[in-house]
N, C-alpha and C positions, 0 to 999 in steps of 0.2 A: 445206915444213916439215910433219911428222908432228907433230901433236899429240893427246894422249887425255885424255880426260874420264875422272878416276874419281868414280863416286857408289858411294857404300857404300848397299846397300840390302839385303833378307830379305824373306822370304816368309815366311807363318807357314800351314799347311796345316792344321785340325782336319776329323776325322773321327770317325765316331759311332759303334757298332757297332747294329743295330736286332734285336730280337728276330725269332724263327722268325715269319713269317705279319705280319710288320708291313707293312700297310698294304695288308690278303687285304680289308679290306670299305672299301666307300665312299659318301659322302652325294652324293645328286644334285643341284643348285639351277636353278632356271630364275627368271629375274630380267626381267620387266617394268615397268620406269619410267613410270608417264602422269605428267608435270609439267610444268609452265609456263617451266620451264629450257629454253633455246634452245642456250645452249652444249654442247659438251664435257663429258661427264659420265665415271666412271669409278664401281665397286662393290670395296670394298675388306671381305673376312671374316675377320674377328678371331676369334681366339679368349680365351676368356674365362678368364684365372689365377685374379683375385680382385676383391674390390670396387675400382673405379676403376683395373682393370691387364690390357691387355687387349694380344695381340701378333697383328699381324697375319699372315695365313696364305695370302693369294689377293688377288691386285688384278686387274681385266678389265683389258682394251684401253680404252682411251680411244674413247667413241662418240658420234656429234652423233645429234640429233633426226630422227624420219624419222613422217612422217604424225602428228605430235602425240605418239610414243613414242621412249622411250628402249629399246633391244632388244640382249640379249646371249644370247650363245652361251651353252650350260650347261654348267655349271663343276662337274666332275669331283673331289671331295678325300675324299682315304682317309680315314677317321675316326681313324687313329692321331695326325696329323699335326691335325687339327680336337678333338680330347678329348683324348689321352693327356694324363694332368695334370706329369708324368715330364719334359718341357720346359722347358726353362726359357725 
């Protein structure tokens, strides 16, 4: 017996167009943790819209504790993507 499953289902694809030179300059971060946190920790950078509205923009890796620190790799974000206020 051939039987077929139909599901109806779509894709909705959006795409942006970005200005000439979007995203030519970039903010550095270097991020050390000393805290008493033993778990899994992770650094999440929002950017800032408005009072109490904030979208995030960068989440690390997930890192446990090594010698009494929390330590990440430095995180690379072009400032169009960190400021442009043009986002929603």
């Amino acid at each position: 017996m051939n039987s077929t499953l139909n599901i109806n289902s779509s894709i909705k694809i959006t795409a942006q167009e970005k200005k000439p030179n979007y995203g030519a300059n970039e903010a550095l971060f270097q991020i050390d943790l000393q805290s008493s946190i033993r778990d899994n920790v992770f650094i999440v950078i929002n950017k800032f819209k408005s009072p109490g509205k904030y979208i995030p923009v960068f989440k690390t890796e997930t890192k446990p504790q090594e010698r009494g620190k929390h330590s990440f790799t430095q995180i690379l974000i072009d400032t169009d993507t960190l400021c442009n206020d043009n986002d929603s």
